[in-house]
Structure formats: structure tokens, C-alpha cells
C-alpha positions as CSV (number, residue, x, y, z in Angstrom):
1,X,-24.0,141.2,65.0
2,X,-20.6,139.6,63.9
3,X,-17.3,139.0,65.6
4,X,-14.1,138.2,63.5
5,X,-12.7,135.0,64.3
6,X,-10.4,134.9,67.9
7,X,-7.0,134.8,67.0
8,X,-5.6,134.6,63.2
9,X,-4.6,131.2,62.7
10,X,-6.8,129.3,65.0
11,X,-9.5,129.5,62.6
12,X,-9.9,129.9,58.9
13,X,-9.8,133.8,58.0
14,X,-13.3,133.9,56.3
15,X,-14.8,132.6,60.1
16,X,-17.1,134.3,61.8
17,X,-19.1,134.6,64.9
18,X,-22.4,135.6,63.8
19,X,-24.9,136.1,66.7
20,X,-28.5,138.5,66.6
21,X,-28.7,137.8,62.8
22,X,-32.3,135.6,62.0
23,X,-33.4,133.9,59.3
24,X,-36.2,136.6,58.0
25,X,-39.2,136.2,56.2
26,X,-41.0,139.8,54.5
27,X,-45.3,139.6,54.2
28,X,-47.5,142.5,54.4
29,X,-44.6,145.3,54.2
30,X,-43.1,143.6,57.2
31,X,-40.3,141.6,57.9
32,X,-40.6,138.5,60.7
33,X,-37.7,136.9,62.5
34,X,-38.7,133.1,61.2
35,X,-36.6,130.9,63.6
36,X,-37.9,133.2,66.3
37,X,-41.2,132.3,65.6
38,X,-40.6,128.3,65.4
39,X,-38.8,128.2,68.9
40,X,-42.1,129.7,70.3
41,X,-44.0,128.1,68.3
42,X,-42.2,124.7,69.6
43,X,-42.1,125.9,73.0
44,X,-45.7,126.8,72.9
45,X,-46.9,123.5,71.6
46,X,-44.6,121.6,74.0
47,X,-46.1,123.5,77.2
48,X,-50.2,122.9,75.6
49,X,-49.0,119.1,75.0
50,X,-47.7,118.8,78.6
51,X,-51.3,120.7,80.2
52,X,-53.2,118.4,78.3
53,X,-51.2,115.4,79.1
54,X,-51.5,116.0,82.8
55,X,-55.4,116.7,82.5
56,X,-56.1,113.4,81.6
57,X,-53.4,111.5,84.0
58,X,-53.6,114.1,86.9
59,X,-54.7,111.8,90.0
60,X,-54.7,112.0,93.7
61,X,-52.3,109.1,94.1
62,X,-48.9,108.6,93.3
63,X,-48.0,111.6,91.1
64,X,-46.4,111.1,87.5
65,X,-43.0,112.9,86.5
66,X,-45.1,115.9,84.7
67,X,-48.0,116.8,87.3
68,X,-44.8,116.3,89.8
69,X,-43.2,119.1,88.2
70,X,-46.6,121.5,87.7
71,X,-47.0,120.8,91.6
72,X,-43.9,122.1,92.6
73,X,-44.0,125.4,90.5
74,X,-47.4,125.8,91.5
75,X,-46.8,125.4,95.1
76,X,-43.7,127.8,94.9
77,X,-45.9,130.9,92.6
78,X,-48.5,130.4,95.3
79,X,-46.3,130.8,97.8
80,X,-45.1,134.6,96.5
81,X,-48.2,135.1,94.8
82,X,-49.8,135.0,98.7
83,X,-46.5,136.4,100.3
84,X,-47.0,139.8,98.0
85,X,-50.7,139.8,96.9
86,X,-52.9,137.7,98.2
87,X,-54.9,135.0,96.7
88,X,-58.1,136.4,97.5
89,X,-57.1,139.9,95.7
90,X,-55.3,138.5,92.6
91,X,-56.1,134.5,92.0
92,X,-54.9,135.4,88.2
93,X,-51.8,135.9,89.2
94,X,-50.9,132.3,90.1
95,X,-51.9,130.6,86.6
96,X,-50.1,133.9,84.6
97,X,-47.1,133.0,87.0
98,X,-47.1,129.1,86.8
99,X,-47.5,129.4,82.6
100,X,-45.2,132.4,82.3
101,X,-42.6,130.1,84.0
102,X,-43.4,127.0,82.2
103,X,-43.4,128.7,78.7
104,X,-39.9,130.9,79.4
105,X,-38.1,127.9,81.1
106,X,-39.1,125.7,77.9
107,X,-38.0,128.4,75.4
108,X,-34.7,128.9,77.1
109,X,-34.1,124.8,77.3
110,X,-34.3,124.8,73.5
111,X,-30.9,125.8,73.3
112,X,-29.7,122.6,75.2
113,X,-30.8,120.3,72.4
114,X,-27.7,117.9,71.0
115,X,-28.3,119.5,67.7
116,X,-26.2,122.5,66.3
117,X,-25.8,123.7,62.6
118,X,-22.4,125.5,60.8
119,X,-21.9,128.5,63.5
120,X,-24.7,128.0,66.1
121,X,-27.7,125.9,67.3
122,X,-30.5,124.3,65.3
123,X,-33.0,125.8,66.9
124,X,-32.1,129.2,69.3
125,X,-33.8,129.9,72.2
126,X,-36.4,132.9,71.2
127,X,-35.2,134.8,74.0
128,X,-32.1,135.2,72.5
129,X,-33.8,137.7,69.9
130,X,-35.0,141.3,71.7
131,X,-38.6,141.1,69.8
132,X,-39.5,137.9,72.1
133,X,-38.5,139.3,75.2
134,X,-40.1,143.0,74.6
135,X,-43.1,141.1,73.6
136,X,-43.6,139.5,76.8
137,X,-42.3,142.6,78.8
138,X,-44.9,144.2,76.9
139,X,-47.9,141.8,77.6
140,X,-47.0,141.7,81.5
141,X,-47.2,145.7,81.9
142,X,-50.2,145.9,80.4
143,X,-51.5,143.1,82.3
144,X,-50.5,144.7,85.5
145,X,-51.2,148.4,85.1
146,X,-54.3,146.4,84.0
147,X,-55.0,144.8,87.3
148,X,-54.0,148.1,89.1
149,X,-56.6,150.3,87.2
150,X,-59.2,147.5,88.6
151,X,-58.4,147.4,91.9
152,X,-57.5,151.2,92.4
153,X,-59.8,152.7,89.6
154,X,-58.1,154.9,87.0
155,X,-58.0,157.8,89.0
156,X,-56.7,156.0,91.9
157,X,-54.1,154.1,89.9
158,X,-53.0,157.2,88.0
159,X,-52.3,159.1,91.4
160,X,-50.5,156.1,92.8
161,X,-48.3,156.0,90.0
162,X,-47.0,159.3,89.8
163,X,-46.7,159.5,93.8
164,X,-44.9,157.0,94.2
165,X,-42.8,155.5,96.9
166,X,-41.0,159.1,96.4
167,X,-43.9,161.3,97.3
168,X,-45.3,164.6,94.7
169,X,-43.0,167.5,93.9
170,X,-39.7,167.1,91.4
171,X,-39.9,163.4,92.1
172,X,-42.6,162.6,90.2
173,X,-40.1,162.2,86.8
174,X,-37.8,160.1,88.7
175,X,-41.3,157.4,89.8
176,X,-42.2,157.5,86.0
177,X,-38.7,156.9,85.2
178,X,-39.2,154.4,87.4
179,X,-42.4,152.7,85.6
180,X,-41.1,152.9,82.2
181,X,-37.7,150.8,83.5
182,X,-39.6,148.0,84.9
183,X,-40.6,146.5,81.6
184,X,-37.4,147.1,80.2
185,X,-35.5,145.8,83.0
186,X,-37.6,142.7,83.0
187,X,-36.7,142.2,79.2
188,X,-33.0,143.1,79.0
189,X,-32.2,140.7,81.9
190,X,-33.6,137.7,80.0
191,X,-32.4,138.7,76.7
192,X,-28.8,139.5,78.2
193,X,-28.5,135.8,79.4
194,X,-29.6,134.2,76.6
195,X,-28.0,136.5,74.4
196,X,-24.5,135.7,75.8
197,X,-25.7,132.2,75.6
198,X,-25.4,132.2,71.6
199,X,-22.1,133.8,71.8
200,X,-20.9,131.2,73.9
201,X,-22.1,128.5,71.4
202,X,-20.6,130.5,68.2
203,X,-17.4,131.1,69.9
204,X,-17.4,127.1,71.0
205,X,-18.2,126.0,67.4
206,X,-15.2,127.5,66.0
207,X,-13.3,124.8,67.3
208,X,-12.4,121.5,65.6
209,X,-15.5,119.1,66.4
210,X,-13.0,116.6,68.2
211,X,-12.5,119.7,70.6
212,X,-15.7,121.8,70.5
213,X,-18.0,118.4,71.5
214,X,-16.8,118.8,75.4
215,X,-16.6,122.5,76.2
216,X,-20.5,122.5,74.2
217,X,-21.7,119.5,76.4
218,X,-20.8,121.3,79.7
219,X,-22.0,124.8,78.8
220,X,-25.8,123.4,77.7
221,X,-25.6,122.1,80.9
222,X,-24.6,125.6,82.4
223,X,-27.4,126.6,80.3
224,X,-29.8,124.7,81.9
225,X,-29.8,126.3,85.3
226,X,-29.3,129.9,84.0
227,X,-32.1,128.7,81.9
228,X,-34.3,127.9,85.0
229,X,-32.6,130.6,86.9
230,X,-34.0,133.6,84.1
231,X,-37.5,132.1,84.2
232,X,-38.2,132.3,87.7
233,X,-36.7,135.5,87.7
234,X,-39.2,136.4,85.6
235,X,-42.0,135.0,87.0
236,X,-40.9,136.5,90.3
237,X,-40.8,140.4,89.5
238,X,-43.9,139.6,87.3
239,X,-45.6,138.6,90.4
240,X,-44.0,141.5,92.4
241,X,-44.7,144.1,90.1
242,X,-48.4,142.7,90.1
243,X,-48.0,143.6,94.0
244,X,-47.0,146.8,93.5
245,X,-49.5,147.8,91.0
246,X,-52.5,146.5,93.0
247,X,-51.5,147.9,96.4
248,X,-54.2,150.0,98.0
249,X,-52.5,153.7,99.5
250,X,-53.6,152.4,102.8
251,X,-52.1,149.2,102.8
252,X,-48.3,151.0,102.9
253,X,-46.3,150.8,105.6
């Protein structure tokens, strides 16, 4: 996607903002989004470095700044993991939670680095491209519609499903309506934010460096909390929609 430049004159006339476009790489008949796949890839290897890191200096005393941290988000998940599930019914939801959280709020911090390149950051935040965020929408519905067919069989789950909070009839399009805008909801939310993010940057490095250094400095830090903000948004409805999808006809009040 690209923007002409704000106002004639404050910029040269060849500027642009260019925001969605990827540096692409084509194997197998297909093409791949290659700075995509570094953030994650950096993001990935940051969250493995920091669970094996706390393995080996977790302790019962005095706790260190990193199991600090996986303490706190683990006591929080567990908190709304019991609050909608229940442990006992869906102990996979806390480690999916804790990891999905980790993993998003890493990915979205990338774009806070004090590096930038020509008309945007050195390395974007991967949730700034829609394949990253469909990709996990993706892997969370199929996890929970998953976890539903287990605990409600497929029958069960099926007939839950299309009945709804709505009831049979007419409004059974209207609850799979419903089904299909969960994932997407879950996606476009995360993608929006960081999305706007990148705009934010291109439209901030049009500026004369002597100018641009200030307003970049206090957006990344904006950036930060929407950052943490979008992952435990996230992790929230993931662990909600787990709640839904496991609930038991019965068990509806």
C-alpha cells in the first residue's frame, strides 16, 4: 500500500509512505513475505532463549527479572483460565495462554527497536503483515473447536455450535456467522494495531532526522503498551473462546 507524501513541499515529490509492501522471496511456485518470517523467527528464538534461561536459574528464593515476569503472566492466565474453564477441564489452556502472550507481546516489541531504515523500521513487527495474524487465528480455532469436539464429542459439539446462544430455527446462519467472525475478529484487531503502527513510523520518517528523532522516540513508547495491550487481548478471547467451545449444554445458565 502507498500514500503520496503529506503536503507538496514538506517533502521531496518522489516520497512515499510505503506500508504492507514485504521484501518477498519465490520457492516452490510460492512466494514468502521474507522480513515476516525473520521477525518470527527472532521473536521465536527470543521467547525459547528466555524458557530455557529460566529453567536453569528458576529457584524458590528471590526471583530473577525473567521468572519475575513468567510468574506474573502465569498467575494472571491462570486466573481467567480458572475464572472461564477450569483448570481441572482444560490445564492446556494455561501454557497455550502464557506462550501465546509471551510470543505476540515479543513480536509486537520488535517495532520499538532504535533502529529504522529509509521509510520504516529495520525489522517490523510480523503482526503488521495479515499472513501472521490469520496464521495464528487460524491455529487457535482449530485448537479450540479441537478441545470442544473432545469434551462434547462431534456430535455434541456440532449441535452446540449451530444452536447457539440463539436457539434452532432461522438463527442458526446468524451463530455460524457468528463462528466464522471469531477468528477473523481475533486477527483483524491485532493486525489493525500494528498495522497503524507502520503508518505511524513511515509518516514520522518523512521528517528531517533533527525533527523525526522525538515524535519516533515517544510513539515506540506508545507502542509498547498497545503492544502489551493487543497481546493480552489475544490471549484473553483465546482463553474465552476456549470457554465457550468446551461448555457442556448443562452448564448454561
Amino acid at each position: 500500500m502507498t500514500f503520496p507524501a503529506l503536503a507538496e513541499g514538506d517533502a521531496p515529490s518522489d516520497s512515499k509512505i510505503k506500508v504492507g509492501e514485504h521484501a518477498v522471496a519465490h520457492l516452490w511456485g510460492m512466494t514468502f513475505d521474507v522480513d515476516t518470517i525473520v521477525s518470527t523467527s527472532v521473536a521465536a528464538v527470543i521467547v525459547l532463549a528466555l524458557a530455557f534461561y529460566l529453567r536453569i536459574k528458576i529457584t524458590s528464593g528471590v526471583p530473577n527479572g525473567v521468572q519475575l515476569f513468567f510468574e506474573t503472566v502465569t498467575v494472571q492466565m491462570r486466573n481467567q483460565v480458572e475464572s472461564a474453564i477450569g483448570m481441572k477441564v482444560a490445564p492446556f489452556a494455561l501454557p497455550l495462554a502464557v506462550t501465546l502472550f509471551t510470543f505476540i507481546l515479543l513480536s509486537n516489541w520488535l517495532s520499538v527497536l532504535p533502529v529504522q531504515y529509509g521509510e520504516g523500521e529495520f525489522i517490523t513487527p510480523p503482526a503488521s503483515d495479515i499472513n501472521y495474524v490469520y496464521a495464528l487465528a487460524l491455529f487457535v480455532f482449530i485448537f479450540y473447536q479441537g478441545a470442544g469436539v473432545m469434551r462434547r464429542g462431534p456430535f455434541g459439539h456440532a449441535k452446540q455450535l449451530l444452536k447457539g446462544h440463539t436457539g434452532w430455527g432461522p438463527m442458526v446462519f446468524i451463530n455460524i456467522i457468528e463462528e466464522i467472525a471469531k477468528p477473523l475478529s481475533l486477527s483483524l484487531r491485532l493486525f489493525g494495531n500494528m498495522f497503524a503502527g507502520g503508518v505511524m513510523i513511515s509518516v514520522i520518517t518523512l521528517f528531517p532526522f533533527w525533527i523525526s528523532w522525538g515524535p519516533n522516540a515517544v510513539w515506540k513508547l506508545f507502542d509498547l503498551f498497545v503492544g502489551l495491550i493487543q497481546a493480552f487481548i489475544f490471549s484473553l478471547l483465546t482463553v474465552l473462546y476456549f470457554s465457550q467451545s468446551m461448555s457442556l449444554e448443562h452448564e448454561k445458565h
